[in-house]
C-alpha positions in Angstrom: 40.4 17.7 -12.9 40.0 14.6 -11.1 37.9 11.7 -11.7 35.8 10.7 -8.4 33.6 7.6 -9.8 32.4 7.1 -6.1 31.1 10.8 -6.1 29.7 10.3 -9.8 27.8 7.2 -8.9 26.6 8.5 -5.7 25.1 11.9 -7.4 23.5 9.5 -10.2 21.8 7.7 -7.9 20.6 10.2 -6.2 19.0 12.0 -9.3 17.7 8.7 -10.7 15.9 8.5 -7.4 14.8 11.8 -7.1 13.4 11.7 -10.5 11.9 8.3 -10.1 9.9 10.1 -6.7 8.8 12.9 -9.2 7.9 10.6 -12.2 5.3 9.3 -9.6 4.0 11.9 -7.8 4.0 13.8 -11.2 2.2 11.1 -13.1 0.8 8.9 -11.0 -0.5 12.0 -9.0 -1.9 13.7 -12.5 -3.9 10.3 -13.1 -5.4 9.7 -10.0 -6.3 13.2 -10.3 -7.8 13.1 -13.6 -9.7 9.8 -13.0 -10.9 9.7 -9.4 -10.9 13.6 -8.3 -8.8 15.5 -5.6 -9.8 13.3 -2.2 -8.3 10.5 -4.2 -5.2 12.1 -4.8 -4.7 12.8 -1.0 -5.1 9.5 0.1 -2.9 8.5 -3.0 -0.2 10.9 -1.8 -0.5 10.0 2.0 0.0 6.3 0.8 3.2 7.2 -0.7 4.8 9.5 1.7 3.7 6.4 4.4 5.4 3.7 2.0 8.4 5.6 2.0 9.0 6.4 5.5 10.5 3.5 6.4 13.0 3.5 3.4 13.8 7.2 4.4 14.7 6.0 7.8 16.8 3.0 6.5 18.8 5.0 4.5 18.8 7.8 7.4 20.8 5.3 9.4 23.1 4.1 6.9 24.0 7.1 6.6 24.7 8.0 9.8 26.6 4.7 10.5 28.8 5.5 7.5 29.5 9.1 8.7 30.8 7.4 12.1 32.7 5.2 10.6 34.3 7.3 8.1 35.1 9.5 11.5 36.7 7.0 13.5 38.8 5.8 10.5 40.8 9.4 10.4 41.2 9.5 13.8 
């Protein structure tokens, strides 16, 4: 068995993330559903999926960029 830490930090990051992203559509989502009604919680929802387009795209080209470089290195 061998012992990636890269590959083990990577995979916690990503399920801290994706459970942070649930946490707030889960929560946040159930409160402004409970307290303002379901128009609310549309708008709330198309506010967050906006806010996070542009971090989607940043990390969409990092990745990228460190796919190509990763390439290039082997060859």
């Amino acid at each position: 068995m061998t012992r990636d830490l890269r590959r083990y930090a990577r995979q916690t990051t990503i399920r801290l993330i994706i459970g942070a992203i649930l946490l707030i559509f889960l929560v946040g989502g159930g409160l402004i559903l409970y307290f303002y009604g379901s128009g609310a919680l549309a708008m709330g929802i198309l506010c967050f999926i906006t806010g996070l387009t542009p971090v989607v795209l940043i990390v969409l080209i990092l990745t990228l960029l460190e796919w190509i470089v990763k390439r290039e290195r082997n060859n």
